[in-house]
Backbone as ProteinMPNN parsed JSONL, in Angstrom:
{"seq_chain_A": "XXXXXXXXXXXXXXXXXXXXXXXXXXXXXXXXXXXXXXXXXXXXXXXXXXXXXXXXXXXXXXXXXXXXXXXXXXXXXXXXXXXXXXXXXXXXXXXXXXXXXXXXXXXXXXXXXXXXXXXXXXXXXXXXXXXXXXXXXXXXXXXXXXX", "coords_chain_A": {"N_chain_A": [[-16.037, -28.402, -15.167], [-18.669, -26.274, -14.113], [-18.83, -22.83, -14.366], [-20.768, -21.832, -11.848], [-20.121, -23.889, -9.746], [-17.348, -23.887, -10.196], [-16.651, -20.863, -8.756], [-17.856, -21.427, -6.24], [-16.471, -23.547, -5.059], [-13.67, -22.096, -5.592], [-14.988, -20.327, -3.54], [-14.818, -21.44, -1.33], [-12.738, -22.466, -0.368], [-11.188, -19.957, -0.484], [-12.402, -19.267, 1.639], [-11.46, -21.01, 3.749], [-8.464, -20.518, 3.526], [-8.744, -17.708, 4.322], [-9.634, -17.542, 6.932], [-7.712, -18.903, 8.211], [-5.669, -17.291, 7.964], [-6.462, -14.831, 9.291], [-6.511, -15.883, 11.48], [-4.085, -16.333, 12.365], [-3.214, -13.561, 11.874], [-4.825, -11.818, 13.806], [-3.575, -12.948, 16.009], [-0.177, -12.757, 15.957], [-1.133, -9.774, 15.865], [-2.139, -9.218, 18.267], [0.279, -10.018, 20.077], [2.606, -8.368, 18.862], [1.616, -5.997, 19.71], [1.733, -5.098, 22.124], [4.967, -4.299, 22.763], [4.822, -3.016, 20.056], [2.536, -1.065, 19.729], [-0.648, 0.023, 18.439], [-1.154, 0.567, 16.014], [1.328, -0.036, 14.633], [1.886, -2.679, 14.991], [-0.215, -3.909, 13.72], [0.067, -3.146, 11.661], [2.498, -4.957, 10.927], [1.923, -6.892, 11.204], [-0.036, -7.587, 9.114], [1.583, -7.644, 6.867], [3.115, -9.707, 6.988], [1.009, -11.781, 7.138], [0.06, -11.132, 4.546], [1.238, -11.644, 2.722], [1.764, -14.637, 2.977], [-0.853, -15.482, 2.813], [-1.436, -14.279, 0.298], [-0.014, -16.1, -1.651], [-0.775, -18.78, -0.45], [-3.394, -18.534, -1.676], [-2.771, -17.654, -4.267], [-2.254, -20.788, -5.355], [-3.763, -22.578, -4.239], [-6.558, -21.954, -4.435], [-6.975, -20.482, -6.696], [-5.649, -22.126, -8.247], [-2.997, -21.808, -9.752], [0.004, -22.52, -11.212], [3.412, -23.354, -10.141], [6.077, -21.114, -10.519], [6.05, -19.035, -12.284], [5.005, -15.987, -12.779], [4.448, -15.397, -9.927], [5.863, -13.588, -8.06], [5.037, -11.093, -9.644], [2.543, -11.423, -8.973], [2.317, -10.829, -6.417], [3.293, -8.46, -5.516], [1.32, -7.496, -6.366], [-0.711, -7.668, -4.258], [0.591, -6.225, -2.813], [-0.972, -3.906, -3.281], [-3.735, -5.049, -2.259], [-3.043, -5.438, 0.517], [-2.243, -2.537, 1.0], [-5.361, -1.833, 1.128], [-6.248, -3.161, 3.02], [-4.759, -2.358, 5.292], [-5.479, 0.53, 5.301], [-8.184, -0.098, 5.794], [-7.938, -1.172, 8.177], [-6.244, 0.043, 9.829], [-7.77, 2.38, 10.036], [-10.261, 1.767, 11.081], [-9.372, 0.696, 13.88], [-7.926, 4.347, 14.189], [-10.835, 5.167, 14.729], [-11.356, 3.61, 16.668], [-9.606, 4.855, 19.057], [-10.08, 7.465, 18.795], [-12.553, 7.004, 19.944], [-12.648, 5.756, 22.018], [-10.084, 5.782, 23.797], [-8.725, 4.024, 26.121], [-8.935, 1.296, 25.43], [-9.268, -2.416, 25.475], [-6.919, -5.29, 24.421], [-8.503, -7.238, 23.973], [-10.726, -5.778, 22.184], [-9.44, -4.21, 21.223], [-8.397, -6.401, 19.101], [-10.564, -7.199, 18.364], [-11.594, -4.775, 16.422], [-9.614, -4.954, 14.859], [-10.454, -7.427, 13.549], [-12.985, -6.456, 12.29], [-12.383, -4.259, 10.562], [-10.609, -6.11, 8.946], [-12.565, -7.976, 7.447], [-14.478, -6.097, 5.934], [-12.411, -5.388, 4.288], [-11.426, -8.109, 3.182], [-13.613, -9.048, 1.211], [-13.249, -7.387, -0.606], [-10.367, -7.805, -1.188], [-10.884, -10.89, -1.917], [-12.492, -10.402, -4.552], [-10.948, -8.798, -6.225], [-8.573, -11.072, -6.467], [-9.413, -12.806, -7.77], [-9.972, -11.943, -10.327], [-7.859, -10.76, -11.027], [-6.304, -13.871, -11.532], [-8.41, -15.154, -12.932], [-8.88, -16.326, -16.51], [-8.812, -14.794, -19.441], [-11.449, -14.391, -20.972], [-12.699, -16.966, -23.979], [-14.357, -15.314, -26.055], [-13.407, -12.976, -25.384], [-10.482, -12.707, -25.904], [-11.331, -13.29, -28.072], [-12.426, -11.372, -29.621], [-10.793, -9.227, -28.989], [-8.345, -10.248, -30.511], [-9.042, -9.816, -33.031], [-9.203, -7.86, -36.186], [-9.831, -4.857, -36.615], [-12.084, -2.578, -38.289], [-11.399, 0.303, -40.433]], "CA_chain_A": [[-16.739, -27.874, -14.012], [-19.583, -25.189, -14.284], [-18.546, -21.504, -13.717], [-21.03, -21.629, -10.021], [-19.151, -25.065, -9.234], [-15.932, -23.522, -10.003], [-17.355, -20.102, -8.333], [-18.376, -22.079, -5.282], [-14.592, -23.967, -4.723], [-13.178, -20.987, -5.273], [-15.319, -18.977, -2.246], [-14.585, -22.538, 0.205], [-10.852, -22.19, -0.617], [-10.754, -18.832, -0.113], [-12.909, -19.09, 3.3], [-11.019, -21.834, 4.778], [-6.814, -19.759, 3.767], [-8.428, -17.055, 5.191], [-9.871, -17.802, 8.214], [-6.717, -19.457, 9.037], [-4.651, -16.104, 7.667], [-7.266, -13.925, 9.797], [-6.374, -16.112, 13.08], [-2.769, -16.155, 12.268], [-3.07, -12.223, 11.615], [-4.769, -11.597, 15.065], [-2.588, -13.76, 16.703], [0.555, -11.729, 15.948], [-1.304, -8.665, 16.28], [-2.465, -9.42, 19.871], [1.34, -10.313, 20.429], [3.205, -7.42, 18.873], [0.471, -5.037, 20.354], [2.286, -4.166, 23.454], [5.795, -3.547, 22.0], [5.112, -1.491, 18.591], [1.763, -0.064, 19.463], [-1.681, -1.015, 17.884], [-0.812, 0.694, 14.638], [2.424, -1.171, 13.718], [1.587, -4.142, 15.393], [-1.582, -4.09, 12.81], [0.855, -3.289, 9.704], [3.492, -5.931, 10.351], [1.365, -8.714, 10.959], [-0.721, -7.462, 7.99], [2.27, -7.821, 6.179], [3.166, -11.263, 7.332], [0.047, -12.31, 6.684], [-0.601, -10.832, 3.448], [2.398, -12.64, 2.082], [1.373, -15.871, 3.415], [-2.237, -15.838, 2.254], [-1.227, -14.372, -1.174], [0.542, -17.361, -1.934], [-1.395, -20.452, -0.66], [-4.769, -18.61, -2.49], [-2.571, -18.341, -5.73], [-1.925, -21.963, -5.375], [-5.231, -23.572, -4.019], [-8.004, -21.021, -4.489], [-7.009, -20.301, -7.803], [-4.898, -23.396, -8.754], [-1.681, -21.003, -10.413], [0.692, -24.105, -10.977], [4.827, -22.816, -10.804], [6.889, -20.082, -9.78], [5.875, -18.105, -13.055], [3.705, -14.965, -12.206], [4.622, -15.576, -8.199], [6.682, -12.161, -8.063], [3.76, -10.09, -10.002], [0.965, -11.553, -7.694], [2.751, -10.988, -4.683], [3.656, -6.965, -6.478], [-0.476, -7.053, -6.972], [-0.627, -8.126, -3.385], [0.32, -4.753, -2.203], [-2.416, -2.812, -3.654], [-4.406, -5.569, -0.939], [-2.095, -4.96, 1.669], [-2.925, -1.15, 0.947], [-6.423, -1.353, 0.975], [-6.424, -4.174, 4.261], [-4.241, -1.213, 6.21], [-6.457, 1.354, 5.18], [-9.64, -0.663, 6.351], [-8.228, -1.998, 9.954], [-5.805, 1.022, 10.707], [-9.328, 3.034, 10.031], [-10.677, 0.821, 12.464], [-8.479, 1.865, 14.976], [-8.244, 5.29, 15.264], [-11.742, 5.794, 14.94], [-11.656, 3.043, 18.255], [-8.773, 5.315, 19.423], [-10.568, 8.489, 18.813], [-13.672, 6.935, 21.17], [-11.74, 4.896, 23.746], [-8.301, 5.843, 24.032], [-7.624, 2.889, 26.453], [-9.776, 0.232, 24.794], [-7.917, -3.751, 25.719], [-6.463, -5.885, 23.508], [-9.958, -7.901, 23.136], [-11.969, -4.663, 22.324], [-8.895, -3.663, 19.734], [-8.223, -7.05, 18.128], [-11.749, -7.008, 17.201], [-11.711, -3.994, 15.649], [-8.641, -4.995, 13.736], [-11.009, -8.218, 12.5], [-13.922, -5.878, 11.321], [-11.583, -3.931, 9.614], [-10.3, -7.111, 7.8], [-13.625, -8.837, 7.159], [-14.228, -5.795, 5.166], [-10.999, -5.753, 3.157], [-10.902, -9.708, 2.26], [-14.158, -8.987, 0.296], [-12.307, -6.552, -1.714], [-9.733, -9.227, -1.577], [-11.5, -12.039, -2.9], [-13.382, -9.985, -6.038], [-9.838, -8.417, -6.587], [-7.983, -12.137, -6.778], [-10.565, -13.452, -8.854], [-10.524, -11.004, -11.601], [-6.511, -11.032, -11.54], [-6.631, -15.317, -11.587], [-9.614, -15.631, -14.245], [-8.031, -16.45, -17.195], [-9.61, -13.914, -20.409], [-12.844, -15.26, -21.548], [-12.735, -17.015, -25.015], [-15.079, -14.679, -26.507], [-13.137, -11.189, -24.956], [-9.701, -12.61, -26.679], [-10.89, -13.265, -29.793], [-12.644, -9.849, -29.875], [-9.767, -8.036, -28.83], [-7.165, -9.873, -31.753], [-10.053, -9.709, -34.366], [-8.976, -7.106, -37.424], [-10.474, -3.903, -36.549], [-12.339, -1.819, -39.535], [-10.879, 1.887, -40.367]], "C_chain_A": [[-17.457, -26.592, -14.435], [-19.226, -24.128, -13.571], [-19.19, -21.432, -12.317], [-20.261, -22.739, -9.827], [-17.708, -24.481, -8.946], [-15.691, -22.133, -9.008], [-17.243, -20.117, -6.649], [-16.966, -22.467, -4.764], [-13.954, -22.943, -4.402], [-13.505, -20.175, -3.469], [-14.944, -19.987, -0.911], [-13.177, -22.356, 0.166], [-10.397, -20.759, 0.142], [-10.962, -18.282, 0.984], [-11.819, -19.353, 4.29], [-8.934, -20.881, 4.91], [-7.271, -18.855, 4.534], [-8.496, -16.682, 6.546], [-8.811, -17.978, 8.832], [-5.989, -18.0, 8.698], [-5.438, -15.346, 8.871], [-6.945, -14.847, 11.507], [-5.034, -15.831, 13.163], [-2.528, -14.184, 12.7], [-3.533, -11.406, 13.711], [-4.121, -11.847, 15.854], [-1.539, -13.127, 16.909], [0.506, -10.695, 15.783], [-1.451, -8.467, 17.828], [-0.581, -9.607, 20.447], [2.631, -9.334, 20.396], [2.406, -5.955, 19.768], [1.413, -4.112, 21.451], [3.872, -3.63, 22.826], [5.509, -2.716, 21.071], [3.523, -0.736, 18.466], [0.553, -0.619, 18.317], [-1.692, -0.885, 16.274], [0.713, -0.354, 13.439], [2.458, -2.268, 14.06], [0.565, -4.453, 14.066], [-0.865, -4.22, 11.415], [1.942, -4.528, 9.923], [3.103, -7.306, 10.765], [0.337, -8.647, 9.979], [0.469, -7.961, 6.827], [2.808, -9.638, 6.043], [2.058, -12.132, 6.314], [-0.62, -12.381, 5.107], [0.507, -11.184, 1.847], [1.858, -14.338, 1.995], [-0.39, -16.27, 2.363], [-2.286, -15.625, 0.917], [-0.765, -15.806, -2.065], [-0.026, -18.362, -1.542], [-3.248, -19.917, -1.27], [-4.434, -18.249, -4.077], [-2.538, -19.973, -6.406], [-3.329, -22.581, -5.267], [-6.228, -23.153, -4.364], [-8.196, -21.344, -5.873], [-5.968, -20.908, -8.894], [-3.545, -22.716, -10.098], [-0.633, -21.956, -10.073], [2.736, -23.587, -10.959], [5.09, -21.711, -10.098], [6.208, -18.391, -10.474], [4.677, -17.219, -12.419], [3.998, -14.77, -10.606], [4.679, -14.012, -7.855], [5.38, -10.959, -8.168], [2.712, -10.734, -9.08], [1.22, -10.836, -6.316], [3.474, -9.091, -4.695], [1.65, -6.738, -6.131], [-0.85, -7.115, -5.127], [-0.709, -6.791, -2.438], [-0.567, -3.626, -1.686], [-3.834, -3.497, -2.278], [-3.749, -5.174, 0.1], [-2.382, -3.476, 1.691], [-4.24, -0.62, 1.699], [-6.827, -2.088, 2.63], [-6.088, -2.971, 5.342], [-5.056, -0.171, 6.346], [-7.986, 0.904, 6.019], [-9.454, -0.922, 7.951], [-7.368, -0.534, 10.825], [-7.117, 2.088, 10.735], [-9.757, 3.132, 11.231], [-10.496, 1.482, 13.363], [-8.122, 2.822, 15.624], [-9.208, 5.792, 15.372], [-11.987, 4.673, 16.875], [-10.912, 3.923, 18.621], [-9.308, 6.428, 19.584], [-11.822, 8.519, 20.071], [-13.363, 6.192, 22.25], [-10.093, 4.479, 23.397], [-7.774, 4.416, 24.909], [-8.316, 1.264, 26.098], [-8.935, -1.242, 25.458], [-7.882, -3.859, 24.429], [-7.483, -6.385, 22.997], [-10.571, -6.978, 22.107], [-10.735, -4.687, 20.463], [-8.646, -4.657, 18.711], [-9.592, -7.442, 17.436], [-12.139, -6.356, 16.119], [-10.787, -4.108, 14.681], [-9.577, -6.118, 12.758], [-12.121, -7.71, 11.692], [-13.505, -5.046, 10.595], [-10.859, -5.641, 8.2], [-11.525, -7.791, 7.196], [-14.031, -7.989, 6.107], [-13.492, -5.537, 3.81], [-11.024, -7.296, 2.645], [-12.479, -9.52, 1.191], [-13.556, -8.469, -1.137], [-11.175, -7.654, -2.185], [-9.934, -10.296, -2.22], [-11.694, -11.437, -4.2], [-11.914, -9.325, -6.423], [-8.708, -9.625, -7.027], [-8.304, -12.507, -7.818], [-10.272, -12.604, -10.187], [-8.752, -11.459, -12.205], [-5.938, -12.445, -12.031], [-7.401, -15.293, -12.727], [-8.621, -15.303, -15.666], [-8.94, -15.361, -18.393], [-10.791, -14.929, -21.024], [-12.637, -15.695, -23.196], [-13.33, -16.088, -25.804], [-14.136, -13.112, -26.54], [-11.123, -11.778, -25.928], [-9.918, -12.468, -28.051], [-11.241, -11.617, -30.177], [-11.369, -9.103, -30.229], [-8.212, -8.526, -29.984], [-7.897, -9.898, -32.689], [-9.18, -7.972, -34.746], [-10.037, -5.934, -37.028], [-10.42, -2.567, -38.521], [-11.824, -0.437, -39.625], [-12.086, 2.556, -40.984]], "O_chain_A": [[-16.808, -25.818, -15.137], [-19.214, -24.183, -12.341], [-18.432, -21.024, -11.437], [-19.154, -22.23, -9.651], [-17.07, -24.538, -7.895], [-14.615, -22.138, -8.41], [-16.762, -19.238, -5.935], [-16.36, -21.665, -4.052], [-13.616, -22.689, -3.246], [-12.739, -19.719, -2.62], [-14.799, -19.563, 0.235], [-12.69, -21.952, 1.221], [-9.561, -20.562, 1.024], [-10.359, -17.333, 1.487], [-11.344, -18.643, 5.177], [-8.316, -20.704, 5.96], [-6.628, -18.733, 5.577], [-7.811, -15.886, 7.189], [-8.649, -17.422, 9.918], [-5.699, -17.563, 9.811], [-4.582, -15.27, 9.753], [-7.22, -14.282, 12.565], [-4.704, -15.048, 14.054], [-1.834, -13.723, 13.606], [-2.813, -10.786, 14.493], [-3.904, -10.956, 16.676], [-1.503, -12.682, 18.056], [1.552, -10.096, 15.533], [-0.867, -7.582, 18.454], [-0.433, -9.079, 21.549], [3.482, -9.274, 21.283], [3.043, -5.076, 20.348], [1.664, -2.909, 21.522], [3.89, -2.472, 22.408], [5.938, -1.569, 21.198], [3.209, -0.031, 17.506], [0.787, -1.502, 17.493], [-2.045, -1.739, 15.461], [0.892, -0.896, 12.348], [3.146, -3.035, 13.387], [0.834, -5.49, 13.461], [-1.05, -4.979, 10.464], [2.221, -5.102, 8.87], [3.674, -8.395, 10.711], [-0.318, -9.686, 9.887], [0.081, -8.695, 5.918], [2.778, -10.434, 5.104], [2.18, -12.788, 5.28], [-1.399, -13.191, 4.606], [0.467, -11.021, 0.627], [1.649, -14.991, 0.972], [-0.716, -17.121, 1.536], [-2.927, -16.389, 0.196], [-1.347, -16.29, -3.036], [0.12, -19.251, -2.38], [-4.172, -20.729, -1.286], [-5.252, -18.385, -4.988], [-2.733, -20.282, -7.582], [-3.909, -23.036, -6.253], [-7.059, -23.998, -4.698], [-9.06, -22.085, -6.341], [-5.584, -20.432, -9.962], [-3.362, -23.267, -11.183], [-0.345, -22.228, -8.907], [3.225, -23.55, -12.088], [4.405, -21.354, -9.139], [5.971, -17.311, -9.932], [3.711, -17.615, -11.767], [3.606, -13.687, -10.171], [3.721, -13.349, -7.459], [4.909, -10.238, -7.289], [2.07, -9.909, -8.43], [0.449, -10.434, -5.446], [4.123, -8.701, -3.725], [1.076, -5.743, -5.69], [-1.509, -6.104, -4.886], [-1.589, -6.406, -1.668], [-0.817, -2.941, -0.695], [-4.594, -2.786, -1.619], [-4.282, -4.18, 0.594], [-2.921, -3.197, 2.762], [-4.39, 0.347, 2.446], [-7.659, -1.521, 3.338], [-6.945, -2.62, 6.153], [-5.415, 0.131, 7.484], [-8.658, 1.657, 6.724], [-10.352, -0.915, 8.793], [-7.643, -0.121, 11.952], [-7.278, 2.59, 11.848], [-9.743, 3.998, 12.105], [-11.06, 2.505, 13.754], [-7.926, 2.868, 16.839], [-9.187, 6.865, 15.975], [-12.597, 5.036, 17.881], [-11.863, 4.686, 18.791], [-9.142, 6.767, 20.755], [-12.079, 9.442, 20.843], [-13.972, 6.157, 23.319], [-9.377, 3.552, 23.017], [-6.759, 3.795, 24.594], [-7.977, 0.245, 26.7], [-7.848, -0.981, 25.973], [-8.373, -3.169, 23.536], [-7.7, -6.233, 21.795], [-10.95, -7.537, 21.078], [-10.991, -4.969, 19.292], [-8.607, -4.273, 17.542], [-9.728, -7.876, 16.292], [-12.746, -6.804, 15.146], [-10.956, -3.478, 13.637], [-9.604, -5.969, 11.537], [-12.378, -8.227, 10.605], [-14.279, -4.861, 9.656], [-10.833, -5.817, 6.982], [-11.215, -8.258, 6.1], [-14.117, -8.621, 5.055], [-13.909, -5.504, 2.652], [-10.528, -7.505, 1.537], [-12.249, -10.071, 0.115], [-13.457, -8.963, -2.26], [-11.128, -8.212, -3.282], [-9.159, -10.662, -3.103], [-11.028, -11.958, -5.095], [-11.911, -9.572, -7.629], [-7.911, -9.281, -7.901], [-7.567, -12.565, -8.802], [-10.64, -13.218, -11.188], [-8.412, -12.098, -13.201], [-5.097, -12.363, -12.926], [-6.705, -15.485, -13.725], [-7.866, -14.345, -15.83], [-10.061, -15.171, -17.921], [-10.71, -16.091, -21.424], [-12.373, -14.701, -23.874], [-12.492, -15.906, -26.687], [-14.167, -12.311, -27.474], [-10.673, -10.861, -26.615], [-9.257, -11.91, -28.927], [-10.53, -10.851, -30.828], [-10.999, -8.576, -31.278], [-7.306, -7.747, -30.28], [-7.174, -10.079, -33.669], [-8.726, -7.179, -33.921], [-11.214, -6.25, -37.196], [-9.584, -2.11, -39.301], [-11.863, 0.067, -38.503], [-12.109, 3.778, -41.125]]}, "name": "protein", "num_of_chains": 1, "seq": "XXXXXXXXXXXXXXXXXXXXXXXXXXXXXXXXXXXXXXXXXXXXXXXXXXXXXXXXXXXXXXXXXXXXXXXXXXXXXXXXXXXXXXXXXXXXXXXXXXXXXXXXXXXXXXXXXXXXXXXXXXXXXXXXXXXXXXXXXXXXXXXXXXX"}
């Protein structure tokens, strides 16, 4: 398969987990919302979610066959989970800062343009960690260096 072919799979794979992660994610944000508040409602269905989607876009996206590596992806995973929190709790209290009583519609939007940002980062951040070393960049790097 040709790097855009493979390229291409990759970005439909990675549409279709997250769309479904990104309804899932609203879903039990809209739900915890009223108990823990729009901020920890936002982190523990980020968390949920960012478990869930790690794992079926090691598997399908980026076809990682086994258990091996699971642990460290889902360790790398974090650093997304980091950057996802950062982007939607953002979100948030800048909605919070301009309409303190905003609804649930108004705020679970703002939690998805906060994520729509972050899964870019997400995707080009998978990808890089998934891509296996280029024939060319291994041999370089065990080639005999001159003194």
């Amino acid at each position: 398969m040709s790097a855009r072919r493979k390229l291409g799979a990759q970005v439909v794979k990675f549409a279709v987990i997250g769309v479904g992660s990104t309804v899932l994610n609203l879903l039990l944000f809209a739900l915890f919302r009223h108990a823990l508040g729009n901020q920890w409602a936002n982190i523990t269905a980020l968390l949920i979610c960012t478990v869930i989607n790690t794992a079926l876009n090691r598997r399908y996206t980026f076809g990682a066959k086994g258990t091996g590596g699971a642990a460290r992806v889902q360790l790398q995973s974090l650093v997304l989970l980091a950057i996802t929190v950062a982007m939607t709790s953002g979100a948030l209290e800048i909605l919070r800062q301009t309409d303190p009583h905003a609804d649930s519609l108004v705020s679970t939007g703002t939690v998805a343009v906060g994520n729509v940002i972050a899964t870019v980062i997400r995707f080009l951040l998978l990808r890089r960690w998934f891509a296996p070393a280029a024939p060319e960049v291994v041999a370089a790097e065990s080639a005999p260096t001159a003194l």
